[in-house]
C-alpha positions as CSV (number, residue, x, y, z in Angstrom):
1,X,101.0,93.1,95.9
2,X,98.6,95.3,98.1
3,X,98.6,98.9,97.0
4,X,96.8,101.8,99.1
5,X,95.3,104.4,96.5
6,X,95.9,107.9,98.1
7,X,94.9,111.5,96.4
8,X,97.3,114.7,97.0
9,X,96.0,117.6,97.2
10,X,96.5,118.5,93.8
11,X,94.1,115.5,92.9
12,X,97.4,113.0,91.7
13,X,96.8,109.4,92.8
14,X,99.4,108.3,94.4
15,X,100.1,104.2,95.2
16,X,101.9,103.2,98.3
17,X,102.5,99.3,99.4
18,X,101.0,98.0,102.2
19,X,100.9,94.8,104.6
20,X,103.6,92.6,104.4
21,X,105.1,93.7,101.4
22,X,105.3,97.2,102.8
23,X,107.3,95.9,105.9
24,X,109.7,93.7,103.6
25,X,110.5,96.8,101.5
26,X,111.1,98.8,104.7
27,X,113.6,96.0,105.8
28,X,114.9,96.2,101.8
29,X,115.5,100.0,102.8
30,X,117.0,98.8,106.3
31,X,119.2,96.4,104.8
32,X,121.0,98.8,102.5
33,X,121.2,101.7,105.2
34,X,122.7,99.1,107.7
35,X,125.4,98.3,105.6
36,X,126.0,101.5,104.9
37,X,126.3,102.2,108.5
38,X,128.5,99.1,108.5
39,X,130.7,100.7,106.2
40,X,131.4,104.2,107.5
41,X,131.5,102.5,110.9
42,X,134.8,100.5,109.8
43,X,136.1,103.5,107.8
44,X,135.7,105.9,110.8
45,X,137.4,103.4,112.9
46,X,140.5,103.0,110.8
47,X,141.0,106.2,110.1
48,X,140.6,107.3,114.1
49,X,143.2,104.3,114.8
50,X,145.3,105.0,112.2
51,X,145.4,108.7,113.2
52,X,145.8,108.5,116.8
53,X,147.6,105.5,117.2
54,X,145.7,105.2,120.3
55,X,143.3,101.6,121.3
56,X,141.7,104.2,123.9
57,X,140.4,106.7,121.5
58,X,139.4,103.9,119.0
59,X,137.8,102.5,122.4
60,X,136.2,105.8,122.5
61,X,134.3,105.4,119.4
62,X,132.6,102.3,120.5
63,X,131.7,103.4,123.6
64,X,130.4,106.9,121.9
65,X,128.3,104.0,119.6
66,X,126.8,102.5,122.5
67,X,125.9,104.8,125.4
68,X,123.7,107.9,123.5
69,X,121.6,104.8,122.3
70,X,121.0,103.6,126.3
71,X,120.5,107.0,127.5
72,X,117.8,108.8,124.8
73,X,116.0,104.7,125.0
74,X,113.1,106.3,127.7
75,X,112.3,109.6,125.4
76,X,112.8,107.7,122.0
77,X,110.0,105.0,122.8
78,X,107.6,108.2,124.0
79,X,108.1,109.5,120.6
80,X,107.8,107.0,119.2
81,X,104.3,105.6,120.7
82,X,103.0,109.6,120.1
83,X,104.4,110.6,116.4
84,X,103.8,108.3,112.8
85,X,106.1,106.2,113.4
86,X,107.2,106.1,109.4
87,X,108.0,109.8,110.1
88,X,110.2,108.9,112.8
89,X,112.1,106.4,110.7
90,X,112.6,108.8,107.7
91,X,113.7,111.5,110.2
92,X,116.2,109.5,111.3
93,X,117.6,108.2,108.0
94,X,117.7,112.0,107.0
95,X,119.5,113.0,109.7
96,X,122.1,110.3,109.8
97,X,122.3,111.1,105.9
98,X,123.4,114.3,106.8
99,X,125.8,113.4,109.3
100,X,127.4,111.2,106.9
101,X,127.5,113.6,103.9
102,X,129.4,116.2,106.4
103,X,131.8,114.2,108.0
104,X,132.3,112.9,104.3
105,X,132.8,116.4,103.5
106,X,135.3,117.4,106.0
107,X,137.5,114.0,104.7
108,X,137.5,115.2,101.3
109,X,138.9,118.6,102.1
110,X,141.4,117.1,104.8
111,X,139.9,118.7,107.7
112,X,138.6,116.1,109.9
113,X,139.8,115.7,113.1
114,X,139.1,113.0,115.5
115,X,136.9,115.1,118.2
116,X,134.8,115.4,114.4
117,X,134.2,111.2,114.8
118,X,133.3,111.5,118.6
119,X,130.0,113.8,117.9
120,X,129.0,112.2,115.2
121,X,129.2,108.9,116.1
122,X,127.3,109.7,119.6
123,X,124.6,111.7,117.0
124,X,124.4,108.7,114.9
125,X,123.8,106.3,118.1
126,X,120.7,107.9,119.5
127,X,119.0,108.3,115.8
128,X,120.0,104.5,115.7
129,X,117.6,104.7,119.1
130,X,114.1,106.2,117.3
131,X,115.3,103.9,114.2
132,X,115.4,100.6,116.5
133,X,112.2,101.3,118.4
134,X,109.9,102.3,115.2
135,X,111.6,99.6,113.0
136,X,110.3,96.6,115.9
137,X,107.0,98.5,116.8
138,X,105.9,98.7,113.2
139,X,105.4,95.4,112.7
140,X,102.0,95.0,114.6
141,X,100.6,97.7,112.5
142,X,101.4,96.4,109.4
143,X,101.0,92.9,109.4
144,X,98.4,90.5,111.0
145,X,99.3,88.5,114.1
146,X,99.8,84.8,112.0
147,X,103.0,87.2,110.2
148,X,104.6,88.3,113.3
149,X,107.2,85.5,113.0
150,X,107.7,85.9,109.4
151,X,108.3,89.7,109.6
152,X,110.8,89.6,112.5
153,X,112.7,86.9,110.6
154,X,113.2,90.1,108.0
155,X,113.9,92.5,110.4
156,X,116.8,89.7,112.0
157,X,117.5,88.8,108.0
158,X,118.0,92.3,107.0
159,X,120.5,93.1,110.1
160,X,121.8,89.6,110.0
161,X,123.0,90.2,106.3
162,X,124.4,93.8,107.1
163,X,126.9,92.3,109.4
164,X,128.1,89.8,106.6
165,X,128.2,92.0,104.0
166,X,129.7,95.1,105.8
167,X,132.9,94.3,106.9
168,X,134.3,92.0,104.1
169,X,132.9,95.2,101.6
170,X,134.2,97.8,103.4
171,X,137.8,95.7,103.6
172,X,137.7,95.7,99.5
173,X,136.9,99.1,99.0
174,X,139.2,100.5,101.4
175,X,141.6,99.9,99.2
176,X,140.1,100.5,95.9
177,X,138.5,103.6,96.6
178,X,138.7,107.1,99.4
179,X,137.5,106.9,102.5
180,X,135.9,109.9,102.1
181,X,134.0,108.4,99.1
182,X,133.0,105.5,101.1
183,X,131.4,107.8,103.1
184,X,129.2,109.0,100.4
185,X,128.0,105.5,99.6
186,X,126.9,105.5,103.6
187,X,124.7,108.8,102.6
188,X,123.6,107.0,99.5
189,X,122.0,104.3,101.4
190,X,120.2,106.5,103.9
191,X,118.3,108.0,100.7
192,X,117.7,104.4,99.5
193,X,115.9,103.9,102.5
194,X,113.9,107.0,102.4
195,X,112.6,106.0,98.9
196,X,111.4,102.6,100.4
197,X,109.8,104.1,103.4
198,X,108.0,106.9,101.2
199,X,106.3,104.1,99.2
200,X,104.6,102.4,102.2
201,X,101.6,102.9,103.6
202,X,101.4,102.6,107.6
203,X,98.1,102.8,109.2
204,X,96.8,105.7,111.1
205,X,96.2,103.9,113.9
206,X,99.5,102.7,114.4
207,X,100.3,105.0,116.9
208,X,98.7,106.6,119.9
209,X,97.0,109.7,120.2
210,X,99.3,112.5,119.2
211,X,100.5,115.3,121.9
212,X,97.9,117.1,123.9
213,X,96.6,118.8,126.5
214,X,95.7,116.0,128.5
215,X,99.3,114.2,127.9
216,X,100.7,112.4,131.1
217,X,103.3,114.4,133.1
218,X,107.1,113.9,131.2
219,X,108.7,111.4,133.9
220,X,105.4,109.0,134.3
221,X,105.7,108.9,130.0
222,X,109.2,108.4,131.0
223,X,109.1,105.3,133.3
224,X,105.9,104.0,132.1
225,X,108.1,100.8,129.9
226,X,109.2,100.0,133.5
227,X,105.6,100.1,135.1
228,X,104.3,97.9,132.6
229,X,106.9,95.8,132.5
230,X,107.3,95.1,136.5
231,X,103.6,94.9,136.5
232,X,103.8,91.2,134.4
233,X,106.7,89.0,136.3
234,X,107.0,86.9,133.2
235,X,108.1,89.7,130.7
236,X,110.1,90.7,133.6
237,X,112.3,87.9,134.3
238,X,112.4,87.1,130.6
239,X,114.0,90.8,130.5
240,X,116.8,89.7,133.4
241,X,117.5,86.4,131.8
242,X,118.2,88.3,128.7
243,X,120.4,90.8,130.5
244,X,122.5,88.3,132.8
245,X,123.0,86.3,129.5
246,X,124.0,89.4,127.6
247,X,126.9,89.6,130.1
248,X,128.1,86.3,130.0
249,X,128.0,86.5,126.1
250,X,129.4,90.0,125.8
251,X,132.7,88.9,127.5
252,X,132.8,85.7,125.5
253,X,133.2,88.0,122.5
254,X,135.6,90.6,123.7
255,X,138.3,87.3,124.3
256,X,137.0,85.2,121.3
257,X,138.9,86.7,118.9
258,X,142.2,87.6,120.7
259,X,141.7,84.2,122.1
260,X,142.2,82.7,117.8
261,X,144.3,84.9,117.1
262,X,146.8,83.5,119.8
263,X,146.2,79.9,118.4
264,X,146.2,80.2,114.9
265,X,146.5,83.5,112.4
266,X,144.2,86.3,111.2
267,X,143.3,83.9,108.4
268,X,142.3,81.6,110.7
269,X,140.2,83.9,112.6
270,X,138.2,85.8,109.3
271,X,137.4,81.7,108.3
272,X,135.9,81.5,111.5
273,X,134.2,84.7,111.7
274,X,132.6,84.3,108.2
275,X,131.6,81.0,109.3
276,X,130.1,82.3,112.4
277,X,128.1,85.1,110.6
278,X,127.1,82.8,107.7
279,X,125.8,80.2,110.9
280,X,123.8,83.4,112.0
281,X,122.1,84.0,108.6
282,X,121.3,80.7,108.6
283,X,119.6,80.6,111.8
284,X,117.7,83.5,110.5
285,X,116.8,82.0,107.3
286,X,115.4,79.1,109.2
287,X,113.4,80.8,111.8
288,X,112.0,82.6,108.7
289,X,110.3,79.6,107.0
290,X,109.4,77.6,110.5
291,X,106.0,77.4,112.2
292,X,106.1,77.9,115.7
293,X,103.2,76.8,117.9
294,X,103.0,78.8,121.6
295,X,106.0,77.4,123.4
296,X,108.8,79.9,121.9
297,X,109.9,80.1,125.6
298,X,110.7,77.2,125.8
299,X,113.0,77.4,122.5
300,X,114.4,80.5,124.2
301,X,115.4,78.0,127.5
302,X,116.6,75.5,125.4
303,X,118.6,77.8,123.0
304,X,120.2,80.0,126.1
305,X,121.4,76.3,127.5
306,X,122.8,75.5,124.6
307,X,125.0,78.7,124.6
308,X,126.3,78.1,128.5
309,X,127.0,74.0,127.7
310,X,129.3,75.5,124.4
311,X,130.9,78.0,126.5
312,X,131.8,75.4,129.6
313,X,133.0,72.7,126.3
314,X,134.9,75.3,124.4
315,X,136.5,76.3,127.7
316,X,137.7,72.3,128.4
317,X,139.5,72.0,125.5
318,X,141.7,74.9,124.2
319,X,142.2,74.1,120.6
320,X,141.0,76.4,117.4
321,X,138.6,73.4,116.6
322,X,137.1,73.4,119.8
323,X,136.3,77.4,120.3
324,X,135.5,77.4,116.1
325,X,132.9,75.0,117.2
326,X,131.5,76.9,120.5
327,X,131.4,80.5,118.5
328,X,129.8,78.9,116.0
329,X,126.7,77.1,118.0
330,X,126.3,80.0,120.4
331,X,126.5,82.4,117.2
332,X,123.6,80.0,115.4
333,X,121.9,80.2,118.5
334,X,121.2,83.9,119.1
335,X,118.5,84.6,116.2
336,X,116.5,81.8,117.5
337,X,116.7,83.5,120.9
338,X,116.2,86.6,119.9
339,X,113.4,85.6,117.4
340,X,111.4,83.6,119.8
341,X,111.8,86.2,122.6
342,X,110.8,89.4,120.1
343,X,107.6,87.8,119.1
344,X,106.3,87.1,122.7
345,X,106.9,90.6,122.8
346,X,105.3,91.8,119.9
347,X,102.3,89.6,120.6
348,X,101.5,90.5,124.2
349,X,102.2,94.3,124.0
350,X,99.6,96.7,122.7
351,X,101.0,98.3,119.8
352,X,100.2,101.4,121.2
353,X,102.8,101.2,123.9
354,X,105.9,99.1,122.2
355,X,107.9,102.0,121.9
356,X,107.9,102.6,125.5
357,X,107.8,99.3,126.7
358,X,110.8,98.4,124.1
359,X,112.8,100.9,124.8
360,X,112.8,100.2,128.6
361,X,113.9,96.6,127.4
362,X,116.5,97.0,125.6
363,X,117.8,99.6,127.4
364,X,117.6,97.5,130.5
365,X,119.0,94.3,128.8
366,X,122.0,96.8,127.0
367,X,123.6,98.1,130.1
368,X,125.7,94.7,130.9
369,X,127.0,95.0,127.2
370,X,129.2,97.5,128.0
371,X,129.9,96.2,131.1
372,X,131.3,93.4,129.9
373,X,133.3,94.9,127.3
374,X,135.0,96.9,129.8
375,X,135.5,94.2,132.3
376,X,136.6,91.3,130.2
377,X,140.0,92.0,129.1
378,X,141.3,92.9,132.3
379,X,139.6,90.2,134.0
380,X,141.2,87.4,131.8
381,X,145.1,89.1,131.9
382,X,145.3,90.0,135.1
383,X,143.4,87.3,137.5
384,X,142.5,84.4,135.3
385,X,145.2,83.8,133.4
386,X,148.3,84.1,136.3
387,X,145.8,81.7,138.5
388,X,146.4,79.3,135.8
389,X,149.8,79.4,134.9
390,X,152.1,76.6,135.4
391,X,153.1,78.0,138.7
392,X,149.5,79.7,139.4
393,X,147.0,79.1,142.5
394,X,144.7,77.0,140.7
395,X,147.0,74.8,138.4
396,X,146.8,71.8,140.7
397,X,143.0,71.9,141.0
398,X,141.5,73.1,138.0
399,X,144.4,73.0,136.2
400,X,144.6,68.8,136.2
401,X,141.0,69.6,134.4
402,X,141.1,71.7,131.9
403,X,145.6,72.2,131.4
404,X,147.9,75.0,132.4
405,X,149.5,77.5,130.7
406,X,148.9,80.1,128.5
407,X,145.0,81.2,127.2
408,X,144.3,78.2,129.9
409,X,143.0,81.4,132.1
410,X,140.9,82.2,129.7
411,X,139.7,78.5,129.4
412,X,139.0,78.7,132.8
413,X,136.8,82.3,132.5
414,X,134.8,80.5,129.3
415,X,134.3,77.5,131.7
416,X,132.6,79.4,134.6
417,X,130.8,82.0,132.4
418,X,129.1,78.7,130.7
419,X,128.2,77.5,134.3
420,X,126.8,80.6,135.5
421,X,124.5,81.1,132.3
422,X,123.5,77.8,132.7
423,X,122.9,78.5,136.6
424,X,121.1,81.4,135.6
425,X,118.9,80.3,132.8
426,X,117.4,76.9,135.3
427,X,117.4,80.0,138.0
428,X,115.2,81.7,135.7
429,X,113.1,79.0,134.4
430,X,112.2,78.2,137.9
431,X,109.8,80.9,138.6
432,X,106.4,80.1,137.3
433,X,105.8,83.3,135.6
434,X,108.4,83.3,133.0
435,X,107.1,79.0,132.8
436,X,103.1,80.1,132.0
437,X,104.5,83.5,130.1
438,X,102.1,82.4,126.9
439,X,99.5,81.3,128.6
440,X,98.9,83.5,131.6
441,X,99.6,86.9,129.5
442,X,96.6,87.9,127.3
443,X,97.7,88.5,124.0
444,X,97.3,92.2,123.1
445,X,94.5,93.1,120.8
446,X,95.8,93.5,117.2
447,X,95.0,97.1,115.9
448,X,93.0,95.4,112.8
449,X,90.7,94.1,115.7
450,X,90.1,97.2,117.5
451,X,86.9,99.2,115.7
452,X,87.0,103.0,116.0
453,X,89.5,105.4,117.4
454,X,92.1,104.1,119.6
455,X,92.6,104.7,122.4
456,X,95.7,105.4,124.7
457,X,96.2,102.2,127.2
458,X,96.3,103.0,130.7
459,X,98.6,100.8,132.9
460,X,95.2,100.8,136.1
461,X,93.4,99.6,133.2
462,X,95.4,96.6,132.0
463,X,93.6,93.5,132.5
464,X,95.4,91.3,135.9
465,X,98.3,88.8,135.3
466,X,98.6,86.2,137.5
467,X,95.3,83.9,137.7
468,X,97.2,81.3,135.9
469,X,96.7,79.2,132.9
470,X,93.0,78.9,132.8
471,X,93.0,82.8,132.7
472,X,90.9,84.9,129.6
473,X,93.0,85.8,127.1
474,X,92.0,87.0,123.7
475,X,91.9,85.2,120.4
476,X,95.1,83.3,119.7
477,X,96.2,82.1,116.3
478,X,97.5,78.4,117.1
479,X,100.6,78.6,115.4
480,X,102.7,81.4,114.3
481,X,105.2,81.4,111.4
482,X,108.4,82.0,113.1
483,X,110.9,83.6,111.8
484,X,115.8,90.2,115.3
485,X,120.8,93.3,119.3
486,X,121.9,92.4,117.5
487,X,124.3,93.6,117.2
488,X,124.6,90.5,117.3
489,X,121.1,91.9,117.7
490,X,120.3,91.8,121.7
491,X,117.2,91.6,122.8
């Protein structure tokens, strides 16, 4: 194990980890603080449903989950890309720590309320924002480039696991123990992962300089993710392909369950969530042991097809063995995505910018998430499903197809949702950039290659895209050990 020998100012040697095993024990810490967060997250929303009787205000509470995190994105990955980013993590955990403890607090005595939950769960969405960004960024700091795919297979393990583990433990202890002392375990894991990142040792140079006098004006910090980003087509339409496909998935699971739960029972549908999340672990697991040469864009094109052919297959046949199946595939299919996709990422963006130039991603490829969840359910009652009744506009066309009749409408939805992402992802793969992404991008320098002081990158000093396959690029590694919202983890 690599150990960095540090002296305190009192003259006590202290011992931190480093490398690799540094970044596995921050995804130890990340593990046990998601589920945590996994926990609380299903206690808060019981108890708001439970005490409001009211789907909107439980709606509330996801969209409270969602929406800080998109809008503090832009200033998150500036601070991110200026401050240690360890610090940024530990601040985070601390904070959410305390937000836990005192809505824990206030369950104990009987005094929480539900505007309490709204607050809190909109605090605990942007700290989830500087905890995403410095969690992805750190990796290029701390490993070399031939571990990228091994360390984002732990990050994707760590939250892959958390999503297992989360619900079916927060269903057993629910009724076992208080609420409000589940709540305390959520605090308890933020310190476990406090411990973990105070015994790691993250290089100095891992961030840019710190604020000063000469710092860019606020909104050119602000958009300078998007500059970047626009500036290199490929990285571009990878992020639209991501975001179109985010739609297309995000309404597929708003109806996937209430679609099960129509066709079989809630013991139906847990077997075929467990199965779906134990698909996604094992995705991850095998992206974590895999060598990966340069074409990950083309596993990312393959992968995203495979998701729109399951979604028009599932939609032909409406039977619990036939959606099982899709959810299933299209679940196993996301960490490869998501994998592939993060280290082309993480190998072609200085490390000095990531948090910028991440947080403009995923803020960009979030906003169709909610979208979707907003639109889906009303879509596939209201439109879809009359055009597809016995009696409906399309049951002597597409009807003769794919059957009439109830959840046929929503057949018909998965049907042409798995035809558009497949539209969308030949679409995509038709423009050359996003074709020559590996090749024609120069990988970015890897902060154990730059000598001295490092410098801040400027975007009219980043080295032209565009001059094709034979361009320069840097030193490239020919094969990197692939392994990471979402959240399902999107990209």
């Amino acid at each position: 194990m690599h150990r960095s020998a540090e002296t305190s100012e009192t003259g006590a040697r202290t011992f931190r980890v480093s490398g690799l095993r540094a970044y596995a024990a921050i995804c130890l810490g990340q593990l046990v603080s998601l589920t945590g967060s996994g926990l609380s997250g299903f206690v808060l929303g019981v108890w708001t449903y439970q005490k409001t009787n009211s789907m909107a205000k439980f709606g509330f509470v996801l969209f409270c989950s969602i929406l800080p995190t998109v809008l503090i994105l832009p200033a998150a990955g500036v601070v991110v890309d200026r401050v240690d980013r360890r610090k940024v993590m530990m601040f985070s955990d601390a904070t959410a720590s305390l937000v836990s403890l005192s809505l824990a607090l206030l369950l104990f005595a009987g005094k929480l309320q539900p505007w309490h939950i709204y607050p809190s769960t909109a605090a605990l969405s942007a700290l989830n924002a500087f905890r995403y960004l410095s969690f992805t960024s750190i990796v290029t700091v701390l490993v070399e480039r031939k571990q990228y795919g091994r360390s984002i297979g732990m990050m994707q393990l760590a939250e892959a696991a958390s999503l297992i583990i989360a619900p079916g433990l927060a269903g057993l202890l629910i009724v076992t123990i208080s609420m409000s002392k589940i709540l305390l375990i959520d605090f308890s894991t933020f310190l476990f992962s406090l411990v973990m990142l105070m015994i790691v040792d993250v290089p100095r140079a891992a961030t840019a300089p710190a604020f000063d006098a000469k710092k860019p004006p606020v909104l050119e910090e602000l958009t300078f993710g998007w500059r970047y980003i626009a500036a290199r087509p490929g990285l571009f339409v990878l992020m639209v392909l991501f975001l179109l496909s985010n739609f297309n998935t995000g309404v597929w699971e708003v109806l996937i369950s209430p679609l099960l739960l129509r066709l079989s029972s809630p013991a139906v549908l847990g077997t075929v969530l467990s199965i779906r999340s134990v698909g996604i672990l094992a995705a991850t697991l095998i992206m974590s042991v895999l060598a990966v040469g340069q074409r990950r864009i083309l596993l990312v094109v393959i992968f995203s097809l495979v998701q729109g052919l399951s979604l028009v297959l599932g939609g032909f046949h409406i039977s619990v063995l036939a959606v099982a199946a899709a959810a299933i595939v299209i679940s196993f299919s996301f960490p490869i995505i998501n994998n592939c996709s993060q280290c082309i990422w993480q190998s072609k963006v200085p490390g000095d910018v990531q948090g910028r130039v991440f947080a403009t991603r995923r803020m960009f490829t979030l906003i169709s998430v909610p979208a979707a969840y907003v639109v889906a359910g009303g879509v596939a009652e209201r439109f879809f499903e009359p055009l597809m009744s016995r009696n409906g506009a399309l049951a002597a066309s597409f009807g003769r197809v794919i059957g009439v009749g109830p959840n046929h409408g929503i057949a018909l939805l998965f049907v042409l949702l798995g035809v558009l992402m497949v539209m969308e992802v030949l679409g995509c793969t038709l423009h050359p950039r996003i074709r020559r992404l590996e090749t024609e991008i120069p990988d970015a320098p890897h902060p154990r290659e730059i000598s001295g002081e490092q410098s801040e990158l400027k975007l009219e000093q980043a080295e032209p895209v565009g001059r094709g396959p034979g361009a320069s690029r840097s030193e490239r590694t020919p094969d990197i050990e692939i392994n990471a919202p979402l959240e399902i983890s999107f990209d």
